[in-house]
C-alpha positions in Angstrom: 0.0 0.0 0.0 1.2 3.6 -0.3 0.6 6.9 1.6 0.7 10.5 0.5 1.7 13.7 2.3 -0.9 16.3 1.8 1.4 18.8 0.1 2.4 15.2 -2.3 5.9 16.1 -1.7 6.4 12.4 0.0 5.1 9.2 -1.4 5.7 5.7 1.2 5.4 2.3 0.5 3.9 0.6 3.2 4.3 -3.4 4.2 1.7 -4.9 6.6 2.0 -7.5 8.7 -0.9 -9.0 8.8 -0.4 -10.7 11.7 0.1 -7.9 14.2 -1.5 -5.3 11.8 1.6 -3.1 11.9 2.8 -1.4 9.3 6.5 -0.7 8.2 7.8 1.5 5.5 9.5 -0.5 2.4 10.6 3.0 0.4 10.0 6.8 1.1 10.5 9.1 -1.9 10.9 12.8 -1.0 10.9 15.5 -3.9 10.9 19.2 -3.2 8.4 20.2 -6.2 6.4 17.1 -5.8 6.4 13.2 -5.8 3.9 12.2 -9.6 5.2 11.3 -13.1 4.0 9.1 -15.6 4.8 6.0 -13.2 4.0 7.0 -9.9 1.0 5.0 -9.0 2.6 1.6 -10.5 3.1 -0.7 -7.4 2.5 -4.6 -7.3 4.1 -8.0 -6.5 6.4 -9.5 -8.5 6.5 -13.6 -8.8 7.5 -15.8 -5.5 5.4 -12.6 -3.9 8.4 -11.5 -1.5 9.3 -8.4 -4.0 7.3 -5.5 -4.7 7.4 -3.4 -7.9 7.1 0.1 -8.2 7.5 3.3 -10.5 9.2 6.6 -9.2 11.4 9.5 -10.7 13.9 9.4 -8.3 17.0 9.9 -11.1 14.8 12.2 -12.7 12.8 10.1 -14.9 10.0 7.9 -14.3 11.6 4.2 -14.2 10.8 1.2 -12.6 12.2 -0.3 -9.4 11.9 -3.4 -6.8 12.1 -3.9 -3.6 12.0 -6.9 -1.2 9.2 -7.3 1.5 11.6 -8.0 3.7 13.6 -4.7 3.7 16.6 -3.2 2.2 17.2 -0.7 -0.8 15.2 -0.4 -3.6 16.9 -1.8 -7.3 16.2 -0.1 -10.4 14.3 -2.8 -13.1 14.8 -0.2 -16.1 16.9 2.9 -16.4 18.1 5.5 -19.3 17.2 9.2 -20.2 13.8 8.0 -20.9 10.3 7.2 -19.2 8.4 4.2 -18.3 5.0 5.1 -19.0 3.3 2.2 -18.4 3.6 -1.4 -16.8 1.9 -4.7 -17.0 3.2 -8.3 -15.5 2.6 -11.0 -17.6 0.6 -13.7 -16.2 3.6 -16.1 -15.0 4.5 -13.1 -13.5 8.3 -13.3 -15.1 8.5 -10.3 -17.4 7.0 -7.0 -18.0 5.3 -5.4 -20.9 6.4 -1.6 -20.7 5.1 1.3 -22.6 8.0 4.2 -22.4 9.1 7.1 -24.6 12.2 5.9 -25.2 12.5 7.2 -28.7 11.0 10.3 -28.3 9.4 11.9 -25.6 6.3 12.8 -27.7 5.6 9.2 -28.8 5.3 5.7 -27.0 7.2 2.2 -27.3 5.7 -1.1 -26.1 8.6 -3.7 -25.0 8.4 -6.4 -23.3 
């Protein structure tokens, strides 16, 4: 799950433990203009269902990232000077199908 300061200047991405009904943070993203971009509101499990995915611009441009349930630092799935506009797991949950404007910023790929 993810929270939202009011001012959208912060974005977390919660884990809950379902068992106690805690909460801990898994990633915090802080941006002085604002936390958004084309990927922002990505966020889902990747297969074996330990790893989260997620978009965020934290290099500047709107890539895609992982990071484990568990804890630790977040590792960047995609990168370039470039966005990720777009993701979708495939079923088996081993690959993604990403829409980005790697060409052009005006015009969209589909890649998989």
């Amino acid at each position: 799950m993810t929270a939202r300061a009011g001012d959208n200047k912060d974005r977390w991405i919660l884990g809950l433990d379902v068992a106690t009904g805690k909460t801990r943070v898994l990633d915090h993203e802080h941006d002085d203009a604002w936390v958004d971009g084309p990927s922002s509101f990505l966020l889902g499990w990747m297969k074996g269902d330990r790893e989260i995915y997620f978009g965020s611009e934290r290099t500047g441009f709107a890539q895609l990232y992982s990071v484990s349930f568990d804890g630790g630092e977040p590792k960047a799935l995609t990168s370039g000077k470039w966005e990720v506009i777009g993701a979708t797991l495939s079923k088996d949950r081993s690959r993604f199908f990403l829409t980005t404007n790697e060409g052009d910023p005006a015009e969209h790929q589909c890649t998989r």
